[in-house]
N, C-alpha and C positions, 0 to 999 in steps of 0.2 A: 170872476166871469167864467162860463162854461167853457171848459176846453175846447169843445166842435165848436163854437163861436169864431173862436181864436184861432183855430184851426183854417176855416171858411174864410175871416178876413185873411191872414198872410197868404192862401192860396190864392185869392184874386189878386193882392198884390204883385205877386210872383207871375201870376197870369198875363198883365200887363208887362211886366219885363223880361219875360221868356222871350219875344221876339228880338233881342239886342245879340248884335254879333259876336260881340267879346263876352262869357258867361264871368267873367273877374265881373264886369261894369252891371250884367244883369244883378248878379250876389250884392255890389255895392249898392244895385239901386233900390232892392227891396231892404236890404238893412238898415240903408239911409230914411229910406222912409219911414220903417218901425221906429227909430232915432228920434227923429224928430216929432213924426204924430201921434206915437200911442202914448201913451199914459205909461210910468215906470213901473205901476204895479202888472200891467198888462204882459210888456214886454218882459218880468220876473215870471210869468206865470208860463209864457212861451217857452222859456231857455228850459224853466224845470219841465214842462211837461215834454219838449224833445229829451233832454238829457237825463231825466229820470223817471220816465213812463214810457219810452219808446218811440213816441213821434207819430202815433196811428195817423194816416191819413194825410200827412204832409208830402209837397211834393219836394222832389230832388230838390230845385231850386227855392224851395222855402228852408228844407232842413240845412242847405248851406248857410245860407242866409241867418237863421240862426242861429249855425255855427259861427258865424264871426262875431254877432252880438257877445257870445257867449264872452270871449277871450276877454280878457283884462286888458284897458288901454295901457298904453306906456307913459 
């Protein structure tokens, strides 16, 4: 999928959960969402293109948000 695609969806995701008081619950709630509805090839294409192409275009609260997908569960 094109990166500004993926770009465009997590930013509206994020868009929706910008207004939550605690930014830990906003990060969980856009990550949880990626989690569960994108596709796993989607979400691979997300993490590489923040962590090895720069992240053009993401906002703060998406590039976190990706950041915790990123991280290896335990």
């Amino acid at each position: 999928m094109n990166p500004s695609q993926l770009v465009k969806m997590v930013n509206d995701i994020s868009n929706f959960f910008v207004s939550e008081e605690d930014e830990n619950e906003a990060i969980a709630g856009v990550s949880g969402h990626i989690t569960r509805f994108w596709d796993p090839r989607m979400r691979k294409e997300i993490i590489e293109y923040l962590m090895n192409d720069g992240g053009e275009g993401l906002s703060t609260l998406s590039r976190a948000a990706i950041a915790v997908l990123e991280k290896p569960r335990a």
